[in-house]
N, C-alpha and C positions, 0 to 999 in steps of 0.2 A: 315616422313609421318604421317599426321594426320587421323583418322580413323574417321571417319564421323558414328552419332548417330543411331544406327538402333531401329526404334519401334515395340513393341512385335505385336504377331496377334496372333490369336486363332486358337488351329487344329480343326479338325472337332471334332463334339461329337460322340463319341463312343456309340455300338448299346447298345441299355436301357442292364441292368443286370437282372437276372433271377427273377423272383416274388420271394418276400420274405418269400412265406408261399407256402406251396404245395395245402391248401384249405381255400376258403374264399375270403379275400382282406384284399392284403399287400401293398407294395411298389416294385418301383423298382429303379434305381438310370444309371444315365452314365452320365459320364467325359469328360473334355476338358481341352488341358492345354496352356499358354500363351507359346507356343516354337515354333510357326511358322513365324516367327521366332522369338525365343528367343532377350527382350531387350535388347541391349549392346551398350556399348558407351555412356553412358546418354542418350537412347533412351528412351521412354516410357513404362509403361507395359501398357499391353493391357485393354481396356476398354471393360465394361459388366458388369453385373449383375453379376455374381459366375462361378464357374468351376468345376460346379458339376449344375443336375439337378435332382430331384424327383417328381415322378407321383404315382398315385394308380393306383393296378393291381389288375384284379379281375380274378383268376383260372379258376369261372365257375365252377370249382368242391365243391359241399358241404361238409363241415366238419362231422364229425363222431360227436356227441355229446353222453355219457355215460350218463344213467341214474341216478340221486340223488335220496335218501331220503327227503319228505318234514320231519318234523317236527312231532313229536307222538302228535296224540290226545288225549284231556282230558280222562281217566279210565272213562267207563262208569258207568250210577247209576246198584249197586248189581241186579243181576239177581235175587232174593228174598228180602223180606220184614221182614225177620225173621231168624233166622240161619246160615249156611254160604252157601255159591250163589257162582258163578263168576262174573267180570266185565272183558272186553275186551276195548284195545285202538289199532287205526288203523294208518299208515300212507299210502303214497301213494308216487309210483313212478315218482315224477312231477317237481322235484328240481334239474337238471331241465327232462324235460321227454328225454327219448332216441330216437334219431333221425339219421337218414343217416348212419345208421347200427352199432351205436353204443348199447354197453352194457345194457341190464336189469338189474337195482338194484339185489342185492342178500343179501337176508335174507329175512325175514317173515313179510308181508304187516301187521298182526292181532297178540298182542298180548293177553293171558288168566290168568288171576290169580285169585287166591281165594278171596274171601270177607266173612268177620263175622259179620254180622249186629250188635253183642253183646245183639241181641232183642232172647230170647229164643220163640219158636212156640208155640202155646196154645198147649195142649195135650202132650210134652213133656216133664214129668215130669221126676228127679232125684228122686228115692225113697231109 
């Protein structure tokens, strides 16, 4: 007995797979496979594009984003003309800013340090 060719067919696709991300937009992915029936016999496999599909999924829910530091700014010019002064340099919570209840930076927006103009003041004499 001769067993006559059978060609493959496609099952149905399976429901999409879960979002890839819990916030934002991910992907999500579902299957099909050539077994309904499977080809045998020198029948054909099944025709189609793939056996796999992907879409974008969007949650709807927004991400937490954590606060960065931008980048220090230049020391400013000395607080004095003569003596020693301070200068202070600033950054800023923006790198990126904290959003959807994410984290504030931590540490000190302004820093302070000393400056010595190496100019002595008039009236300051060493005797």
């Amino acid at each position: 007995m001769v067993s006559c060719p059978v060609d493959g067919g496609w099952t149905d696709w399976s429901p999409w797979s879960a979002c890839s991300v819990t916030c934002g937009v991910g992907t999500q992915t579902r299957d099909r496979s050539c077994t309904n029936p499977a080809p045998a016999h020198g029948g054909v496999k099944c025709d189609g594009r793939s056996d796999q599909e992907t879409q974008a999924c969007d949650t709807g829910v927004s991400c937490q984003v954590d606060g960065g530091w931008s980048d220090w700014s230049p020391w400013s010019a000395c607080s004095v003309t003569c003596g020693v002064g301070e200068q202070t340099r600033d950054r800023s919570c923006t790198n990126p800013a904290p959003a959807h209840g994410g984290a504030e930076c931590d540490g000190l927006d302004q820093e302070t340090q000393a400056c010595d103009t190496t100019v002595s003041c008039p009236g300051n004499c060493n005797v």
